[in-house]
N, C-alpha and C positions, 0 to 999 in steps of 0.2 A: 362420599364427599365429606370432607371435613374442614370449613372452611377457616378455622382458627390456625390449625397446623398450616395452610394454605398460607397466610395471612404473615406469619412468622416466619416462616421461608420467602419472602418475597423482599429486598429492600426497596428504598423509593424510586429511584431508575427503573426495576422490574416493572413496580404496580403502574409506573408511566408510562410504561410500554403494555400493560396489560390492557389497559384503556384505551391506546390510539389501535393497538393491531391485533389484536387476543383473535377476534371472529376471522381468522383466517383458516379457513378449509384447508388448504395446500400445506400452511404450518402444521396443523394437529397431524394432517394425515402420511407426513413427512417425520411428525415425532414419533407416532406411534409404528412405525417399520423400522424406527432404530431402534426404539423402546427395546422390541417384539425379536430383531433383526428377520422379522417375516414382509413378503411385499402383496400375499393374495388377498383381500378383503372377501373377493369371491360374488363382486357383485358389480357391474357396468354403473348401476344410476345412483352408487354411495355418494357419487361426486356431488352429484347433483339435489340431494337430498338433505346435504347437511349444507351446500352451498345456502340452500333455500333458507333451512332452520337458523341458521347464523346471523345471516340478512334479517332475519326477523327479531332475532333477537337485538339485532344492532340498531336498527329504524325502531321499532315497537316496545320491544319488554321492558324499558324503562328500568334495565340493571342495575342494583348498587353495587360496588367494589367486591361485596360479599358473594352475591349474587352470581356475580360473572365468574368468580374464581370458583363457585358449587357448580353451573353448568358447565365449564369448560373442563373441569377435573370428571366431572359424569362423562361427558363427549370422550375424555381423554380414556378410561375406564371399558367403554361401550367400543372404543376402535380398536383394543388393544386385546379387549375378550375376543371382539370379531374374528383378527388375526390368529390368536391361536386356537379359535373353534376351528375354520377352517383347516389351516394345519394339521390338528388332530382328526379331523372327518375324515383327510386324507387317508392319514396313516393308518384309518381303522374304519375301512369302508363298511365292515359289519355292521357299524351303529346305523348307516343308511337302509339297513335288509328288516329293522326292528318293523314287525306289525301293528299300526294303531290302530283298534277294533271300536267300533259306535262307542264314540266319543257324546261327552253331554258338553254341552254347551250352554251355561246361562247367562242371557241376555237380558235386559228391558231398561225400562229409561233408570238413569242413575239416581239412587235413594230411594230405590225401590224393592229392597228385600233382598238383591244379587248377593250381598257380601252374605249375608244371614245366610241363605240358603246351600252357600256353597258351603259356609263353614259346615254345617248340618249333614250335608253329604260325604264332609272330608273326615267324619269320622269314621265310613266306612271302610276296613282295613281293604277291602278288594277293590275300594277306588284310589286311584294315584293322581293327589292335585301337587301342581307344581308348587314349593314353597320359598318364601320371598329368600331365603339366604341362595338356596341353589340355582335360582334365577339371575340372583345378583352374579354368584361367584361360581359358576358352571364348571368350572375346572381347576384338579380331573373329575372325570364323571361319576357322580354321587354311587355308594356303595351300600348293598344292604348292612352288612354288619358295621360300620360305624353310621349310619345316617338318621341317628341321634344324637352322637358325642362330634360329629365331625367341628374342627373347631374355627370353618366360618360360619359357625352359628353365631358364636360370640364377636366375630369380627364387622358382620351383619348387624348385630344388636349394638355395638357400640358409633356405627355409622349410622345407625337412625334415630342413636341419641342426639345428634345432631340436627335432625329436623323437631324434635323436643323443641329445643331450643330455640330455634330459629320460627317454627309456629306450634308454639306452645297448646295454641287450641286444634290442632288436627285430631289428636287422639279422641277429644271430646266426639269429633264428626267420623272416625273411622279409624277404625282399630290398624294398627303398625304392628311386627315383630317377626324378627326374624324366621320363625318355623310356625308365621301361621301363612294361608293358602293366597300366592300371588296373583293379580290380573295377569292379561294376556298382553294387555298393553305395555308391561314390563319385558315381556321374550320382545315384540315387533320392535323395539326400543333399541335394538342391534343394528334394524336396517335404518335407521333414521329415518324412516316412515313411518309413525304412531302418533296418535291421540296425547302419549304421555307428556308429548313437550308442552304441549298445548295447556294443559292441567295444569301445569308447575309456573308457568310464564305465559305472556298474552303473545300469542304471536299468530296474529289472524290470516296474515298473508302465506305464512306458512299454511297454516289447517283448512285458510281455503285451497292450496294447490293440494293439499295431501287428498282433498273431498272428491276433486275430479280426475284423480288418478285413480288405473285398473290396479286393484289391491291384491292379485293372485302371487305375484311373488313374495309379497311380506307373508302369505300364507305358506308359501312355502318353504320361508325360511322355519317358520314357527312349528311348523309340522318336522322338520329333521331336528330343529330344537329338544323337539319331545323325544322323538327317537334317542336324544342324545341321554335325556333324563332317565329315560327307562331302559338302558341298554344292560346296568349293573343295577339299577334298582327299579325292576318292574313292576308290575300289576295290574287286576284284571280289566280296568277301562279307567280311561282319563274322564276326569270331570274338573270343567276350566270355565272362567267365568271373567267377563267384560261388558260393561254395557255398549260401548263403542263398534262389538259384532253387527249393533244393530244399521250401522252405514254398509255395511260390506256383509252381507248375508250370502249373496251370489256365490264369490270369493270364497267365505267360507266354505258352503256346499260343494263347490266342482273340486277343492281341497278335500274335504271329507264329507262325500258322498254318505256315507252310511252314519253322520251324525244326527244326534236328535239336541232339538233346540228347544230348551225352558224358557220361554219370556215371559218375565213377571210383570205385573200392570200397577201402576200405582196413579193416586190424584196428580194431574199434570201441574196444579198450581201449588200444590206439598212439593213437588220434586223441583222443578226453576229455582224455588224462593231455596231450599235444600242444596243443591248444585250452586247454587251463586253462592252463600253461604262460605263452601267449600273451597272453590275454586279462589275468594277473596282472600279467606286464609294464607293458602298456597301460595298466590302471588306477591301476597305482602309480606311474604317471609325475603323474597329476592329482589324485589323491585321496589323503586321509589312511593308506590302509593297506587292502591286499585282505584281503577275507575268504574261505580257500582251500575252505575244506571249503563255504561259497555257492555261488564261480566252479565249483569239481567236481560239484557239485550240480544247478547252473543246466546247465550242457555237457550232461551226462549227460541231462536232461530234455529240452531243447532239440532235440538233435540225435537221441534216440529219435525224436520228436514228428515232427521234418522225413523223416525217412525213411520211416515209416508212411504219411504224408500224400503223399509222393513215388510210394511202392509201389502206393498207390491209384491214384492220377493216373494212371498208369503202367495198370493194369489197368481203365480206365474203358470201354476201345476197343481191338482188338488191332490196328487201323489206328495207332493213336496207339502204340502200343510199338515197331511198327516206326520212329519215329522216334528210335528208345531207342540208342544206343552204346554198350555199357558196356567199361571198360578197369578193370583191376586194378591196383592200384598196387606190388605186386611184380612185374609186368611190366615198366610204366615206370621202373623203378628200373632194373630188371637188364638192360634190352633196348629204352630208349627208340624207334631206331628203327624197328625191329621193326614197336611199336605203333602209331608213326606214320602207316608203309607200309599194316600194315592199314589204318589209320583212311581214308587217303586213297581204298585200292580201293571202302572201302566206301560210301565216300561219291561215287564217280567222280568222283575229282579226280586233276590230272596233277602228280606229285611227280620233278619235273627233278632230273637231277644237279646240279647247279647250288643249287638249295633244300637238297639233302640237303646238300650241303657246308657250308652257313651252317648248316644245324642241327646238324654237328657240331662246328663250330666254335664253336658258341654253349652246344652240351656242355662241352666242352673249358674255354673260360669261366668256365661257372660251374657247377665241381664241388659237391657235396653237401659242406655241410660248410664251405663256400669263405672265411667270416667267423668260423670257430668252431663248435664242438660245442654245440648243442642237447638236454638234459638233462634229463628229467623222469620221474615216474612215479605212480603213479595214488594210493598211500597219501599223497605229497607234496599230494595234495585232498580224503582223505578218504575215497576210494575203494578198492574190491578191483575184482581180475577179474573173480572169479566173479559179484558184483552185474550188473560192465556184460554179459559174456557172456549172462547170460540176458536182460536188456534185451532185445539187439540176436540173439536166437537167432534168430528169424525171418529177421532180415535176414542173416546167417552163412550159413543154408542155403539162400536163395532165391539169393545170386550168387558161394555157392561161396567165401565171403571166411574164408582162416585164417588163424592169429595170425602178426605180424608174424615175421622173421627175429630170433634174436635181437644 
């Protein structure tokens, strides 16, 4: 997205017409087959998915001019990769034959260790995490011998100089950059069925339809996704991280069966106050003005919601729990790799000297804090403790989770 160049290309007739008609489904999806000159998307309910996110943005997300031109060039971006993934899947049905072998998966509620942890494991040369450029710009399909010089590295990096810009304190709350280890929520982000939109813009009507919809096909788009990542540039097990797995755990599982799932625990009222925090930032980069005591409101509900549904999942089968990890996030704070070591016995995996040294060097790196102090607290949304503590008291005493350090 770039919305300045956006901005300059548009004269005033356009932006007049950007603002009465832009949320038109049928338009984007009409530009994007001329774009493309392709017509498969490859999926029946695209219609209706982006019908929904559009609406939402049009009624709710409270767009600025800016705004509307970064999401509809993203939309624009997302239909047009869609088209020629497909295309190219065609042509090269092999990338569908690729095997993905127990997969890890790290979940738990967001500002709880997931980025940390992933990055930690992504410096193991025989784990393959997706990274944000080749997420973003898929195609063609990333290659070992250039896939450290390939040059939408830079093309990545200069398009998230733009969210710099536009919220200047993200990086404070979570690390950006082109070649470091992307969510999951950026691949599902093709079928217009993801948490991502939801992140960036308030659009509640949407993320409640997306809540009560069966999530198995955005898995399987995500699953050939990967196949596509590792078809020219493999290795030996994906390790992939979302906290949003935690609505759709099912889904994931009857997807991949044979994965193991890390969920890290953190204080439920550090993470809301954390997550609101966040999500303000994000929003007020695009829209007219967060509404805090909503976004405190929405987190709180949200993430009650997903761990319940988690807890279940989790207690469906006690064969299925044993595929369960869980890690505490005052551990990985205090004793990264501690957690690690365990994580690897437990999963029989061989952690070289050699690994452990890049993991510490990769601590060393990027200390807590590394861009700036991170500041928030839960009256800043409208919120008390004592509300979220009883929420989340189930979840406190089932994995042992007490309040943050202060």
């Amino acid at each position: 997205m770039n919305p300045e160049t956006g901005l300059r290309s548009l004269g005033t007739d356009a932006m007049s017409r950007l603002r009465l008609s832009s949320f038109d489904p049928d338009r984007l999806l009409r530009r994007a087959r001329r774009n493309t000159g392709l017509n498969d998307f490859g999926d029946d309910a695209l219609h209706e998915s982006i019908s929904r996110l559009f609406e939402s943005y049009r009624l709710e997300s409270r767009l600025t001019l800016i705004g509307r031109i970064a999401v509809l060039r993203d939309a624009q971006r997302l239909l047009e990769t869609r088209l020629r993934l497909n295309a190219f899947w065609r042509e090269h049905p092999d990338v569908g034959a690729q095997v993905i072998r127990r997969p890890i998966f790290i979940t738990g509620l967001p500002r709880s260790g997931t980025t940390l942890l992933h990055g930690l494991l992504a410096q193991d040369p025989a784990h393959r995490v997706p990274l944000t450029w080749e997420v973003m710009f898929p195609l063609p399909a990333p290659r070992v011998r250039d896939y450290a010089t390939d040059p939408r590295i830079r093309k990545t990096d200069r398009m998230l100089a733009w969210l710099d810009r536009l919220a200047p304190g993200f990086r404070v709350i979570h690390p950006v950059g082109a070649t470091l280890p992307q969510e999951c929520i950026a691949i599902t982000s093709y079928t217009f069925q993801s948490p991502q939109f939801h992140t960036t813009c308030a659009t509640p009507s949407y993320q409640a339809w997306l809540s009560g919809r069966e999530r198995c096909p955005e898995y399987a788009f995500h699953r050939h996704f990967l196949q596509h990542l590792q078809w020219r540039r493999p290795g030996d097990r994906w390790v992939l991280k979302a906290p949003s797995h935690l609505h759709t755990l099912d889904a994931l599982l009857a997807t991949y069966p044979d994965a193991t799932i890390v969920q890290t625990h953190r204080d439920p009222a550090a993470v809301i106050a954390s997550v609101s925090s966040l999500t303000e930032v994000l929003q007020g980069a695009f829209s007219l003005g967060a509404d805090r005591a909503a976004i405190g409101r929405e987190a709180l509900d949200r993430w009650s919601v997903a761990l319940e549904r988690a807890t279940r999942s989790r207690m469906t089968d006690p064969r299925r729990e044993r595929r369960f990890v869980d890690v505490r996030y005052r551990d990985l704070q205090s004793e990264p790799l501690r957690v690690v070591r365990e994580l690897y016995s437990r999963l029989d995996m061989d952690l070289t000297g050699s690994v452990e040294r890049r993991m510490r060097h990769f601590l060393r790196d990027n200390p807590k804090d590394k861009v700036g102090r991170h500041r928030y607290t839960l009256g800043d949304f409208g919120l008390d403790a004592g509300e979220v503590n009883e929420r989340f008291s189930g979840y406190r005493e089932r994995y042992d989770v007490g309040p943050d350090a202060a």
